[in-house]
C-alpha positions in Angstrom: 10.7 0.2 0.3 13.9 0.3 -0.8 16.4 0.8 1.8 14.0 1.3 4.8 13.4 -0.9 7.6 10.1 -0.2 8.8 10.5 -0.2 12.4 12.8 3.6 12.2 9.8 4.9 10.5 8.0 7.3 12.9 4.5 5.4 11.6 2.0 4.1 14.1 2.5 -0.2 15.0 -0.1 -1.3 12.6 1.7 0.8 9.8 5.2 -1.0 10.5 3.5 -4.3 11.2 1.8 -4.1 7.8 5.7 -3.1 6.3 7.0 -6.1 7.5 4.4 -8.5 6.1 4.5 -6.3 2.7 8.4 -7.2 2.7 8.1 -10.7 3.9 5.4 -11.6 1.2 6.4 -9.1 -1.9 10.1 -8.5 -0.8 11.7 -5.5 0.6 12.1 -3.7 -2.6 9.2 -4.3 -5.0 7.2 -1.3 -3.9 8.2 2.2 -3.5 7.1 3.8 -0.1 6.9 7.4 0.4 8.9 7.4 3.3 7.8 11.3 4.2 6.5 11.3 8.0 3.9 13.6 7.7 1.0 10.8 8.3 1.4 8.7 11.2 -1.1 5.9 10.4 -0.8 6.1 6.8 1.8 4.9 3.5 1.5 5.0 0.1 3.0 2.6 -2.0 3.6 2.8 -6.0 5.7 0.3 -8.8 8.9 2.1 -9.0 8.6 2.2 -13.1 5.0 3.3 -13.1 4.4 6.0 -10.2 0.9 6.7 -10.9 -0.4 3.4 -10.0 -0.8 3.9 -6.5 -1.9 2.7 -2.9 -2.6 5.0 0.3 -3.2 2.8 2.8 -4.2 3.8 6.2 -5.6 3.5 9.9 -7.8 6.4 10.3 -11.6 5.6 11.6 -9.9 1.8 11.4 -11.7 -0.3 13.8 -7.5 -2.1 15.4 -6.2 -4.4 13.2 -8.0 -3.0 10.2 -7.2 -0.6 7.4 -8.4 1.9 4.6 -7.4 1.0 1.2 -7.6 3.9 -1.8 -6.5 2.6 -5.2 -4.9 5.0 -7.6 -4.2 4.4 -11.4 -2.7 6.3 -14.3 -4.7 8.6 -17.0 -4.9 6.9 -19.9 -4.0 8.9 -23.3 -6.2 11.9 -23.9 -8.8 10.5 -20.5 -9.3 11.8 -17.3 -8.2 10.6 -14.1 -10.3 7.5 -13.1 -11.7 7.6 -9.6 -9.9 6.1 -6.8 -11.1 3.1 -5.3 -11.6 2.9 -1.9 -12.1 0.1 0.7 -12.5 0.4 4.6 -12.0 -1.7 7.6 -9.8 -4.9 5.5 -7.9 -7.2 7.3 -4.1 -7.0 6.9 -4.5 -10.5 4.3 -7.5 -8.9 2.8 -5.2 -5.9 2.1 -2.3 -7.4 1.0 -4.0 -9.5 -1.6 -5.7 -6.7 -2.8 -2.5 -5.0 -3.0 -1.0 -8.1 -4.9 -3.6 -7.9 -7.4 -3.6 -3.9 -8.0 0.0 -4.1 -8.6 0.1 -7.4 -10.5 2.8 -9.5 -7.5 3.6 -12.4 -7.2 1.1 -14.2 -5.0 -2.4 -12.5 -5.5 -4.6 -16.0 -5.3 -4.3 -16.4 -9.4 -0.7 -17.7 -9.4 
């Protein structure tokens, strides 16, 4: 999230809310956010050394104060995609300690 403060991102509240508690718990800059405003109530977040292992995170069909998690990882030499994995309706913790333990942070339970 490198040199983006959530709140001049034209993203809904629960998007920016879930930016600030990304930053206060991984820091600002561990996660690369596509910062392109065509989604409203949605991100996605990668490592900035290994793209491919991705989040898209969003609020659509949310019930408030709940989000949509997909989980994207890299091809493996000579394999196929593997699917995404998806999760609905988390709770802004249960997302960001799945998001710790996808991307390996600091933080996810097992540290």
């Amino acid at each position: 999230m490198e040199g983006t403060t959530a709140w001049t991102l034209r993203k809904a509240p629960a998007i920016k809310r879930l930016l600030l508690r990304l930053g206060e718990r991984f820091g600002a800059d561990t996660l690369a956010l596509d910062t392109r405003p065509t989604e409203h109530q949605a991100i996605h977040l990668a490592l900035w050394d290994q793209p491919a292992l991705a989040a898209y995170v969003h609020t659509y069909g949310q019930p408030a104060d709940r989000f949509g998690l997909h989980l994207e990882f890299p091809a493996t030499d000579g394999q196929p995609l593997p699917p995404e994995e998806v999760y609905e309706e988390l709770t802004a913790e249960q997302l960001l300690e799945a998001l710790a333990i996808h991307f390996e942070l600091p933080g996810n339970g097992g540290e």
